[in-house]
Backbone and ligand atoms as CSV (ligand in chain L), in Angstrom:
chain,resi,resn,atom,element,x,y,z
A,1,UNK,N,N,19.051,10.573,-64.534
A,1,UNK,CA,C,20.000,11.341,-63.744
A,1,UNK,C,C,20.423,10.529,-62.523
A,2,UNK,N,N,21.681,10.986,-62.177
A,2,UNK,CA,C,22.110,10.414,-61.297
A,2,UNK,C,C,22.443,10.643,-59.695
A,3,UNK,N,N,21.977,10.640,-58.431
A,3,UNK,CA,C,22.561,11.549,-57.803
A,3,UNK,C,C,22.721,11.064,-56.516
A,4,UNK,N,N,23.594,11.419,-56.018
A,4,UNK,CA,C,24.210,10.278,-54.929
A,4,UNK,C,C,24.711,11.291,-53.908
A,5,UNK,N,N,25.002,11.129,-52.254
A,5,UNK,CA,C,25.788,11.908,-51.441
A,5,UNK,C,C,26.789,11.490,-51.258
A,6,UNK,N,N,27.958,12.233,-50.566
A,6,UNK,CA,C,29.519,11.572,-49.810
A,6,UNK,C,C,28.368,10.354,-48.606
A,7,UNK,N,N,27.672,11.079,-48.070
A,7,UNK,CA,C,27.125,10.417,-46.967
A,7,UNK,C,C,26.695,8.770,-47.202
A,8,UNK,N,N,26.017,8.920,-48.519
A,8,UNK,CA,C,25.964,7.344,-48.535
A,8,UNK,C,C,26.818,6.187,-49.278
A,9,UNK,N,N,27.776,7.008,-49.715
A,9,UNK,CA,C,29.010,6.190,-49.759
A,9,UNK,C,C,29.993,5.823,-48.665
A,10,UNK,N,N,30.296,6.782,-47.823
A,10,UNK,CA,C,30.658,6.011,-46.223
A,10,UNK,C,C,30.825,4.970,-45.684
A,11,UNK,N,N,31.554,4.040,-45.744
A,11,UNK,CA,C,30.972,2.610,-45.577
A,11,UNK,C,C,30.345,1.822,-46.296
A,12,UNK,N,N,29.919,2.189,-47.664
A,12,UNK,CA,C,29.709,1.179,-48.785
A,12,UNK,C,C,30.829,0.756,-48.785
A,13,UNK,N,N,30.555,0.036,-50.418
A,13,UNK,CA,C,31.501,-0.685,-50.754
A,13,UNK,C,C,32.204,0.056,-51.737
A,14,UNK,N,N,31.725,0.994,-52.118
A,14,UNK,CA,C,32.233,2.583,-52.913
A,14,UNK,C,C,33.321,3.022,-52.395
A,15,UNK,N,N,33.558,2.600,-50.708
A,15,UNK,CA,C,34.599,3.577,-50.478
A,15,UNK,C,C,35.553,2.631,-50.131
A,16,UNK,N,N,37.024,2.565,-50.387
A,16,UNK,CA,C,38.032,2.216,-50.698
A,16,UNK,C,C,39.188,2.422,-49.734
A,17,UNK,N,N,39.656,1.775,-49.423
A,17,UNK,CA,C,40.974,2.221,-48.514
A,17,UNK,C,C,42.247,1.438,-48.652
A,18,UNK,N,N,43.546,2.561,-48.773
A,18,UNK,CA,C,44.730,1.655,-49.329
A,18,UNK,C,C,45.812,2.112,-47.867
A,19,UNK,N,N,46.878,2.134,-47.723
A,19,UNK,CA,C,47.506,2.305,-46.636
A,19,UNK,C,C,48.327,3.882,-46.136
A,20,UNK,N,N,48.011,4.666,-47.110
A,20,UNK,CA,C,47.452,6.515,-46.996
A,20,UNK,C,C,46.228,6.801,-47.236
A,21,UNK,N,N,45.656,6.620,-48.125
A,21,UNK,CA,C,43.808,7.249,-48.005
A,21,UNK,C,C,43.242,6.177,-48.096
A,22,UNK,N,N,41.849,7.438,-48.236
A,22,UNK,CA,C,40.814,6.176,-48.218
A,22,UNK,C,C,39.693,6.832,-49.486
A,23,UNK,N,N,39.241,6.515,-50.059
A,23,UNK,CA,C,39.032,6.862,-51.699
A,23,UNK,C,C,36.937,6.495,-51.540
A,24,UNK,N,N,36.542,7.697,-51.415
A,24,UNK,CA,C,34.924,7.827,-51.836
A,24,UNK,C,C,34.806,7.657,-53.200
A,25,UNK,N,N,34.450,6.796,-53.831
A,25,UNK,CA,C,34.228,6.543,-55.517
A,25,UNK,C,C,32.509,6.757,-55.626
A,26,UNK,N,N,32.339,8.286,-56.780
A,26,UNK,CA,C,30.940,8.793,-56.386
A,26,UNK,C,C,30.439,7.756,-57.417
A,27,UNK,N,N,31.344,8.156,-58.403
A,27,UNK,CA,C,30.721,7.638,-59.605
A,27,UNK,C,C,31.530,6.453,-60.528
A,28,UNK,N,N,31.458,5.815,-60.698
A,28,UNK,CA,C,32.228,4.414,-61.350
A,28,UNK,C,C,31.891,3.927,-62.759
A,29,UNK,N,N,32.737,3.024,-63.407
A,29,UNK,CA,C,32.397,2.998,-64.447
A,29,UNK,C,C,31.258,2.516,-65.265
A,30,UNK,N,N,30.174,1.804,-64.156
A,30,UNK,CA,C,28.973,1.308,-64.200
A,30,UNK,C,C,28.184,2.176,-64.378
A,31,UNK,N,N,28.418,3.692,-64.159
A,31,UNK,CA,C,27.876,4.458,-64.098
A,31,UNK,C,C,27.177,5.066,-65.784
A,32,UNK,N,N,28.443,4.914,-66.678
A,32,UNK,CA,C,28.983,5.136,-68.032
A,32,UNK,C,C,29.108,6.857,-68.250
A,33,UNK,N,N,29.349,6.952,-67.518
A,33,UNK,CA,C,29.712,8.590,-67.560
A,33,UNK,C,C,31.485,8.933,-68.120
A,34,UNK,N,N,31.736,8.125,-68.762
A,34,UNK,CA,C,33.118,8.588,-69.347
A,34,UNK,C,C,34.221,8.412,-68.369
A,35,UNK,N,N,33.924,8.573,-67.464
A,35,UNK,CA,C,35.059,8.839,-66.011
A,35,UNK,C,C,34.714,8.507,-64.942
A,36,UNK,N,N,35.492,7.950,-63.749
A,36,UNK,CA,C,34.975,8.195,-62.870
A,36,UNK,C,C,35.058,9.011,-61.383
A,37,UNK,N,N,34.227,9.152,-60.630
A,37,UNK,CA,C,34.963,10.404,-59.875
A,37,UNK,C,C,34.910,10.167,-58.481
A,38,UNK,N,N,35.985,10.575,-57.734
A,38,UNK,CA,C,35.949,10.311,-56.497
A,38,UNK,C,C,36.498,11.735,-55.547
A,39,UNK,N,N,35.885,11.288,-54.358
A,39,UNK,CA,C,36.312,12.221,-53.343
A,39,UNK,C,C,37.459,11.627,-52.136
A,40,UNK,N,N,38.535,11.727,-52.447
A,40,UNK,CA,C,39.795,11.175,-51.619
A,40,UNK,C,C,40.759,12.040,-50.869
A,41,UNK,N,N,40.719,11.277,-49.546
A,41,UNK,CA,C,41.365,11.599,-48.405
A,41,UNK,C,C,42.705,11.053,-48.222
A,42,UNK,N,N,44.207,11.791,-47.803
A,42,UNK,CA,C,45.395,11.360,-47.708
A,42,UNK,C,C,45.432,11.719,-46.848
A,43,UNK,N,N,45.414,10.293,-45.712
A,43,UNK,CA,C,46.418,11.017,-44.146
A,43,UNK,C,C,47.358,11.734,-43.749
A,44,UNK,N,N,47.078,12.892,-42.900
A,44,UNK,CA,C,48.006,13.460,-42.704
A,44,UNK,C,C,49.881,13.080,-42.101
A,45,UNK,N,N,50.629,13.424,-42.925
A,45,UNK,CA,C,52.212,13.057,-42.486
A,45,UNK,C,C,52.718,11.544,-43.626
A,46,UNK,N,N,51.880,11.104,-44.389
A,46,UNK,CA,C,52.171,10.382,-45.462
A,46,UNK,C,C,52.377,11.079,-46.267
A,47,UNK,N,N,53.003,9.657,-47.471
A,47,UNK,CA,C,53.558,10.040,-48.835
A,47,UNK,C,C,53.531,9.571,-49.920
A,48,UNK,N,N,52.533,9.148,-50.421
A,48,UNK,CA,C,51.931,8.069,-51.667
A,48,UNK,C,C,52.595,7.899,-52.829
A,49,UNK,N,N,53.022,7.101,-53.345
A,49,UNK,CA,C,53.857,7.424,-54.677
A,49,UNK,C,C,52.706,6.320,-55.715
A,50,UNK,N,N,53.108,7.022,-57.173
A,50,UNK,CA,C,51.893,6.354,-58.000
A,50,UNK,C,C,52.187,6.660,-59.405
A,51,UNK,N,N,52.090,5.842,-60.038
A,51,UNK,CA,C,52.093,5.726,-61.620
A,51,UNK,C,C,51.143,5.171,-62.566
A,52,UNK,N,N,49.957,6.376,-62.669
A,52,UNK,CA,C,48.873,5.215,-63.446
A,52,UNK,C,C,49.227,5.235,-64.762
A,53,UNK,N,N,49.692,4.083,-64.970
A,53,UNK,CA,C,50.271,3.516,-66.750
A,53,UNK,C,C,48.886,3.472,-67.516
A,54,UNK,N,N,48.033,3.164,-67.158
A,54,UNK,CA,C,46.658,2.454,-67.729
A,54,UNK,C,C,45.687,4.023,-67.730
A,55,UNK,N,N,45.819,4.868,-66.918
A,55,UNK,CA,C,44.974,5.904,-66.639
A,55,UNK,C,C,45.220,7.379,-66.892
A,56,UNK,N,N,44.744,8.187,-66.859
A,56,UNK,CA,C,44.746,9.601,-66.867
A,56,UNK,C,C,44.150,9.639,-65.892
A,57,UNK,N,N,44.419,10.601,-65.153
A,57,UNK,CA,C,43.922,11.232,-63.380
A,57,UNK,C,C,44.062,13.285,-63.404
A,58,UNK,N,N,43.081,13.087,-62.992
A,58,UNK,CA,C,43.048,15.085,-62.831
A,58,UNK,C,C,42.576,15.156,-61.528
A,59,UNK,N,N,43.495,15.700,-60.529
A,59,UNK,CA,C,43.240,15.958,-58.798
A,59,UNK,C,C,42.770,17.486,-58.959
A,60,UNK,N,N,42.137,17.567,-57.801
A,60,UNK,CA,C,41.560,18.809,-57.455
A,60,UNK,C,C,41.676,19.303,-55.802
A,61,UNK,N,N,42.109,19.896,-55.798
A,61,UNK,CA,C,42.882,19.865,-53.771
A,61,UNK,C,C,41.131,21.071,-53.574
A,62,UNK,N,N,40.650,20.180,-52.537
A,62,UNK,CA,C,39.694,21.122,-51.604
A,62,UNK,C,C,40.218,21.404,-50.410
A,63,UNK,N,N,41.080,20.882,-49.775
A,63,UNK,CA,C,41.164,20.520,-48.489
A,63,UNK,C,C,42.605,19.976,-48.043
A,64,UNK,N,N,43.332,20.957,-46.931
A,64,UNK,CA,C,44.696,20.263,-46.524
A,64,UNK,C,C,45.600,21.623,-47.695
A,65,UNK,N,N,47.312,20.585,-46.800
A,65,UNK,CA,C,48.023,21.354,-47.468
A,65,UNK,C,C,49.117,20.051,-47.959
A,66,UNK,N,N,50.127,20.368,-49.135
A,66,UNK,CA,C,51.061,19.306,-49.326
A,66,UNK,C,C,51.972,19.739,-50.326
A,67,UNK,N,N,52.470,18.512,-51.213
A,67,UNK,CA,C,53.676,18.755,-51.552
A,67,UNK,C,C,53.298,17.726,-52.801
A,68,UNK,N,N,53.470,17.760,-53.941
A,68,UNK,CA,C,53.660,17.311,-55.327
A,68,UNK,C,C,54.925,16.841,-55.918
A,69,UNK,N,N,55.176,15.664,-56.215
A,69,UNK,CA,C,56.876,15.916,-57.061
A,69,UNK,C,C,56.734,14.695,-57.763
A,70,UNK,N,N,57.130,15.189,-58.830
A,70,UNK,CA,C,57.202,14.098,-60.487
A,70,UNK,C,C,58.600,13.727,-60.596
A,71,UNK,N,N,58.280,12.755,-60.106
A,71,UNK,CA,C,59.621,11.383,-60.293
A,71,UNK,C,C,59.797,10.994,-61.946
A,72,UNK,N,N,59.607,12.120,-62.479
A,72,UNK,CA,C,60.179,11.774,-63.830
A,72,UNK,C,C,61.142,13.518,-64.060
A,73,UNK,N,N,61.166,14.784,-63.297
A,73,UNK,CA,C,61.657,15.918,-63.924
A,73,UNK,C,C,62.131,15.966,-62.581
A,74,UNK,N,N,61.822,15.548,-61.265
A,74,UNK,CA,C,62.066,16.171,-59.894
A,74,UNK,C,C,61.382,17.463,-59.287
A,75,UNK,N,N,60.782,18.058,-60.276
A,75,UNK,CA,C,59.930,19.533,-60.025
A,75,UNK,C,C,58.965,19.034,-58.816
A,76,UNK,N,N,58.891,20.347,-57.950
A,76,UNK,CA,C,57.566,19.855,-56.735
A,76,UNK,C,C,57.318,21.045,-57.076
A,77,UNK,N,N,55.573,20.493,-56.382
A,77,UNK,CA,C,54.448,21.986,-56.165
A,77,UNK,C,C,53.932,22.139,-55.248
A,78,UNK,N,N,53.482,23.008,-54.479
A,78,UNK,CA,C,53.036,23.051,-52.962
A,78,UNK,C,C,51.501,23.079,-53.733
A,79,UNK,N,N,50.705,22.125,-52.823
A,79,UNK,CA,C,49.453,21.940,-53.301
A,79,UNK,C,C,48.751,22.380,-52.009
A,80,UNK,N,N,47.664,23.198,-52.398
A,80,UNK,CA,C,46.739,23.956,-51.351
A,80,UNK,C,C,45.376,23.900,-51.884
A,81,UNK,N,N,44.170,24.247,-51.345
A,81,UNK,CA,C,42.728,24.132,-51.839
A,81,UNK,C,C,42.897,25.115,-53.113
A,82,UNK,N,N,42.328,24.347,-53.806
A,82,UNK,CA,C,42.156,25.606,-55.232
A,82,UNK,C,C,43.393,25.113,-56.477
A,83,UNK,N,N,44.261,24.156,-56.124
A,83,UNK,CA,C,45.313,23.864,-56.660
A,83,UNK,C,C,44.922,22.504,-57.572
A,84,UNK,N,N,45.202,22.088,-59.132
A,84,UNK,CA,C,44.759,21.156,-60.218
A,84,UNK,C,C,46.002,20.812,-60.889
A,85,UNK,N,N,46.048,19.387,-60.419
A,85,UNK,CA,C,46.998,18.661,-61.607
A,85,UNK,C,C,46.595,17.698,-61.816
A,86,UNK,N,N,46.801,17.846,-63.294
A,86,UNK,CA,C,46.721,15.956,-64.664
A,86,UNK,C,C,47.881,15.689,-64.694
A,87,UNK,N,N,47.853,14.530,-64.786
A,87,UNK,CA,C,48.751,13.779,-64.821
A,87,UNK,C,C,48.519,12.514,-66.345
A,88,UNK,N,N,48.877,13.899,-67.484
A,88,UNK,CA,C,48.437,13.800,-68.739
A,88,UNK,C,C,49.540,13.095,-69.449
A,89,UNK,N,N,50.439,12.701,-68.963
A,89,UNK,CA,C,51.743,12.269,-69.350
A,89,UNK,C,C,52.300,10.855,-68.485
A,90,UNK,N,N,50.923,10.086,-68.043
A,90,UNK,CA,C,50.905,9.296,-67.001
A,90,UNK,C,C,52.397,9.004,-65.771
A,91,UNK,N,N,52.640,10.269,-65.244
A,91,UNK,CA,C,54.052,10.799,-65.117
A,91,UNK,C,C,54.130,10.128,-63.379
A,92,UNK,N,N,55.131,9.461,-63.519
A,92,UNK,CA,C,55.090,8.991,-62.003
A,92,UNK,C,C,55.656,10.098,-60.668
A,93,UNK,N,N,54.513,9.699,-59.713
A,93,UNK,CA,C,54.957,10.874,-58.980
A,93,UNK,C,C,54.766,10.691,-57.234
A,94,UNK,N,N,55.087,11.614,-56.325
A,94,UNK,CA,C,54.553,10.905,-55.096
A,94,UNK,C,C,53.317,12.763,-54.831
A,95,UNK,N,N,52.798,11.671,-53.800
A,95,UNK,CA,C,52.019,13.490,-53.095
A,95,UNK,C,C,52.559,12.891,-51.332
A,96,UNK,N,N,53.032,14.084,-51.092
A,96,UNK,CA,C,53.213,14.493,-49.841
A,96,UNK,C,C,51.902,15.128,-49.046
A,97,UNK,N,N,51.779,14.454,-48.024
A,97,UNK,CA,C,49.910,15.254,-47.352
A,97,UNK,C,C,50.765,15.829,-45.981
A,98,UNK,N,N,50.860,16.922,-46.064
A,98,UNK,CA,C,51.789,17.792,-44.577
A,98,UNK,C,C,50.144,17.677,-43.768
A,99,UNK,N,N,49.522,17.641,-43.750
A,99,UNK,CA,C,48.346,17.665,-42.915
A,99,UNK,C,C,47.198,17.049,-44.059
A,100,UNK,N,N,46.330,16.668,-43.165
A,100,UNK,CA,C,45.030,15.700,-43.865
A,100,UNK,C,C,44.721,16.394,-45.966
A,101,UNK,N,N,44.722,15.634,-46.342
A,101,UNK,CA,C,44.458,16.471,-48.247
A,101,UNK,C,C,43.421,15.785,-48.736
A,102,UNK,N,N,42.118,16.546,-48.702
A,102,UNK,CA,C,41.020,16.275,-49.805
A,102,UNK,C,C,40.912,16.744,-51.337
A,103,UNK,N,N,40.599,15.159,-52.019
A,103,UNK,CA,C,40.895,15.822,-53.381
A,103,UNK,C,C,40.068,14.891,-54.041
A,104,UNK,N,N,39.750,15.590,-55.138
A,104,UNK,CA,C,38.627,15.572,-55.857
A,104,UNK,C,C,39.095,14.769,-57.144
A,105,UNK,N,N,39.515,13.398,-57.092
A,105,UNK,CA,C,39.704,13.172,-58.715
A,105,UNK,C,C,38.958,12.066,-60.106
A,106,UNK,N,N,39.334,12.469,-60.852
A,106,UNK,CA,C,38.666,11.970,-62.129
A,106,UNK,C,C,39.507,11.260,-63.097
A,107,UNK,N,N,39.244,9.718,-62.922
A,107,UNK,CA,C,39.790,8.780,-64.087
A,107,UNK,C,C,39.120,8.596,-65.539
A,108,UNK,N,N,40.412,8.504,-66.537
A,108,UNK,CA,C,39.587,8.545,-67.942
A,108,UNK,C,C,40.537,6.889,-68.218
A,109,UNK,N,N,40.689,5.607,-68.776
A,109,UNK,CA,C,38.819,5.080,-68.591
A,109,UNK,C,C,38.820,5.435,-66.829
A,110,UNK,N,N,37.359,5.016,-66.595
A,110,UNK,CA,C,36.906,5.028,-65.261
A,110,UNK,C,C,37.058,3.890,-64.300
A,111,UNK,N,N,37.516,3.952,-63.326
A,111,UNK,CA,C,37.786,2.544,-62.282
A,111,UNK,C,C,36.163,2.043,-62.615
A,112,UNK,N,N,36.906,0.587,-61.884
A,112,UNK,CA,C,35.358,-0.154,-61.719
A,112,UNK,C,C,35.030,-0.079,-60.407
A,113,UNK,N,N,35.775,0.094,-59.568
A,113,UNK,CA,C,35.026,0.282,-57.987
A,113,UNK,C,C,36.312,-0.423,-57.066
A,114,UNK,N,N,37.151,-1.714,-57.430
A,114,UNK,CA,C,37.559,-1.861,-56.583
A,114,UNK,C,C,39.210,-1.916,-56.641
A,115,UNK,N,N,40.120,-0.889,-57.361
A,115,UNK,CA,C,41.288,-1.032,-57.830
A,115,UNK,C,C,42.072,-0.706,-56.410
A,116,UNK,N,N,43.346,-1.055,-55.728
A,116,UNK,CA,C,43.989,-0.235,-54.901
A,116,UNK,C,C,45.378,-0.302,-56.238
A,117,UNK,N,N,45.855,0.334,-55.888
A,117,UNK,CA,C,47.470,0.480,-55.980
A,117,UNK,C,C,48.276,-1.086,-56.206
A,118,UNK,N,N,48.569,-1.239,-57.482
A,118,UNK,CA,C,49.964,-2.665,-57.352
A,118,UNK,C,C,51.226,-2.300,-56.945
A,119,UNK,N,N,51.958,-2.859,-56.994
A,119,UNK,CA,C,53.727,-2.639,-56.576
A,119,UNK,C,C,54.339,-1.560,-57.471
A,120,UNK,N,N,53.956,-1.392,-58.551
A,120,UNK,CA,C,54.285,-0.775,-59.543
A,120,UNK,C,C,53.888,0.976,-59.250
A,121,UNK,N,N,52.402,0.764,-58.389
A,121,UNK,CA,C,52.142,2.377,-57.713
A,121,UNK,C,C,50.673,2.453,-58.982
A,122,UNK,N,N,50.315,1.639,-59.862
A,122,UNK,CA,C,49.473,1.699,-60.947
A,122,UNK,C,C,48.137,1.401,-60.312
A,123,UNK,N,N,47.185,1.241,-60.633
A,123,UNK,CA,C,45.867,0.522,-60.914
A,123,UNK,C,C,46.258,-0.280,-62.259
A,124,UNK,N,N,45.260,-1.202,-62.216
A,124,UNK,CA,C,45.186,-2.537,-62.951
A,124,UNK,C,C,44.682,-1.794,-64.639
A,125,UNK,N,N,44.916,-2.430,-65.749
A,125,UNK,CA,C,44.449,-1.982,-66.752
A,125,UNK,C,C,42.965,-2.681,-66.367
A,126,UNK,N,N,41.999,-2.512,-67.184
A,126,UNK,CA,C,40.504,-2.739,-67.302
A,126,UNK,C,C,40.514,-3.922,-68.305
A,127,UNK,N,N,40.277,-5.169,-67.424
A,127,UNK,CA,C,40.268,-5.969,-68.737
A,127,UNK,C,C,39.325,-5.686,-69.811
A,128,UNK,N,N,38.608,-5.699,-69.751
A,128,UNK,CA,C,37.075,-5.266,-70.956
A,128,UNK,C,C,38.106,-4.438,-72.302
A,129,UNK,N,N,39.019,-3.294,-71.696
A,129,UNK,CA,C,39.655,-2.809,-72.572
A,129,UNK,C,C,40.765,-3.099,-73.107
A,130,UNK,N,N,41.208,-4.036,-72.313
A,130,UNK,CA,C,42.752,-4.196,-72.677
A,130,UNK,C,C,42.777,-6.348,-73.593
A,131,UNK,N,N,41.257,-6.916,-73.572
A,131,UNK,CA,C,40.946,-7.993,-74.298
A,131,UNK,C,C,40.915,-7.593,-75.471
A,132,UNK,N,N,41.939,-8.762,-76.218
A,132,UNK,CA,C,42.303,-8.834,-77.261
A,132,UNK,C,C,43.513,-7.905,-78.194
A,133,UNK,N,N,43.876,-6.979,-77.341
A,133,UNK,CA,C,45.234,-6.392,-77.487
A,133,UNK,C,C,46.284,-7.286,-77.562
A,134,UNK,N,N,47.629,-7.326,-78.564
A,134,UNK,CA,C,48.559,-7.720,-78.327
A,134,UNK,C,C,49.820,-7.319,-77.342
A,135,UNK,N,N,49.342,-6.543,-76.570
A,135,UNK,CA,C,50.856,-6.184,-75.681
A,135,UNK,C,C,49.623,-5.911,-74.287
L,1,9YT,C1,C,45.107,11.932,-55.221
L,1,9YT,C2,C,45.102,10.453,-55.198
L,1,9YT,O1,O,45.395,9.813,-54.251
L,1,9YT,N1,N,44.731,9.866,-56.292
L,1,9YT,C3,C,44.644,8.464,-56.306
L,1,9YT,C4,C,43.256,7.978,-56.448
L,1,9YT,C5,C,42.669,7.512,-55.192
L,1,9YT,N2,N,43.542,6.763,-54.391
L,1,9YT,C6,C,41.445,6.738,-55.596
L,1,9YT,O2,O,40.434,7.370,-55.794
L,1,9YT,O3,O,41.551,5.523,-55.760
């Protein structure tokens, strides 16, 4: 079993920071738990935009209030604690954080610990998975 706090990820090397949040990674793919999961913070009055091509992502809002919109239909959602979206259709999108947004999410494959964001708004494919593919 595995069991770990927010507290001692703090300042590891677990925790992650790109130029809106800053990303607690509890559990990673070293872990082999299928996924991996993190507890992530979006500064308040930013606006992140992101397209994981390589990933599936399921957010979970604990914390804060904001704004959702899929740059592929234009639809927005006001996101509040208690509020869940996948992004099952690896659908590019931005999140708006109107005040500080904690959220709870889960990558299928699982990061390895140290991905930020490319130009593209993606994480990196996983080489391990993507060796020996033709495209
Ligand atoms: C909600 C959100 O920002 N998801 C992106 C993942 C996060 N930046 C992380 O854990 O790397």
């Amino acid at each position: 079993m595995i069991v770990r706090r927010l507290e001692d990820i703090v300042g590891s090397e677990r925790e992650v920071s790109g130029p809106t949040w800053v990303s607690r990674r509890l559990v990673l793919k070293d872990d082999r738990m299928g996924v991996s999961f993190h507890d992530t913070i979006l500064h308040a009055g930013t606006v992140t935009e992101m397209e994981y091509k390589h990933h599936l992502e399921t957010v979970y809002c604990i914390e804060g209030t904001g704004e959702l919109e899929s740059l592929v239909t234009g639809e927005r959602w006001a996101i509040a604690p208690g509020t869940v979206y996948a992004l099952n259709e690896h659908d590019r999108h931005r999140l708006h954080a109107h005040t500080q947004l904690r959220m709870i999410c889960a990558f299928d494959p699982p990061l390895t610990g140290k991905e930020v964001h490319g130009p593209d708004g993606a994480y990196p494919a996983d080489p391990e998975l993507t060796a020996g593919a033709s495209t």
